[in-house]
N, C-alpha and C positions, 0 to 999 in steps of 0.2 A: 420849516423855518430855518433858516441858514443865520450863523453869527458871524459875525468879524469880530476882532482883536478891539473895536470899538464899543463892541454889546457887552465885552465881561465884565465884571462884576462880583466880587464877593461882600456877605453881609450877614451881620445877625442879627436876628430877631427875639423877640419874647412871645410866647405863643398870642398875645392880644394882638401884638404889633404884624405877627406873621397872617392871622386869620383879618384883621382890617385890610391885609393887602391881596387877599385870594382872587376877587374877584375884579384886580385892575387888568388891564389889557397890557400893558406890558412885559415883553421877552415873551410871553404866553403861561405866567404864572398859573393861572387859574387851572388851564390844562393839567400843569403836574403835579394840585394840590391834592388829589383825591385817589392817584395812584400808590400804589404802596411799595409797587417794585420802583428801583431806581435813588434808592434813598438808603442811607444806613441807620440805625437807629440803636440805640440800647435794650439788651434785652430786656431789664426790666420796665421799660414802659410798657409794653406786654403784657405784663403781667394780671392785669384786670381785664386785658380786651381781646375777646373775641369775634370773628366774623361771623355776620348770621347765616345760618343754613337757609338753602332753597329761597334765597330772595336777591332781589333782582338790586343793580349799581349796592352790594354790599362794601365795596370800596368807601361811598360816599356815604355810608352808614357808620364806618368807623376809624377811617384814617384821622379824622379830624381832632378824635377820642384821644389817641396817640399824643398831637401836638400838644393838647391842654395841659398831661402829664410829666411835658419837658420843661424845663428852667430856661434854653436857650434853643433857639434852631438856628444855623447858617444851609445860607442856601447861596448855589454858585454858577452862575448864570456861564456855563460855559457848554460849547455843544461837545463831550467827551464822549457821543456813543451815540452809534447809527445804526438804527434797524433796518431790512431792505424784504 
């Protein structure tokens, strides 16, 4: 997915506000809701969550965990990093 200087975007959310928009199609949200690399976070939201051993998309088992924990998230719809 390529951006232009038309697609940026920054914004915050409250974690209700952020989890009612995971699964829109736009920018490709949904895609980088359930990754955990690529995002900064606090370390204490942590602090209760662990990933499960031996099982399978444990991403989508607990990143979600993480947002509930925060007060605010912004997220910034810009392409800053290219894997090849």
């Amino acid at each position: 997915m390529a951006f232009s200087k038309d697609d940026y975007f920054e914004q915050v959310y409250t974690p209700t506000e952020w989890l009612a928009m995971e699964y829109k199609r736009d920018f490709g949200i949904s895609e980088c809701f359930s990754a955990p690399w690529g995002k900064l976070y606090r370390r204490q939201l942590w602090d209760d969550v662990a990933f499960p051993v031996d099982q399978v998309a444990e991403d989508d088992f607990t990143t979600w965990r993480v947002y509930l924990g925060a007060e605010r998230l912004a997220f910034m719809n810009a392409g800053l990093y290219m894997y090849r």
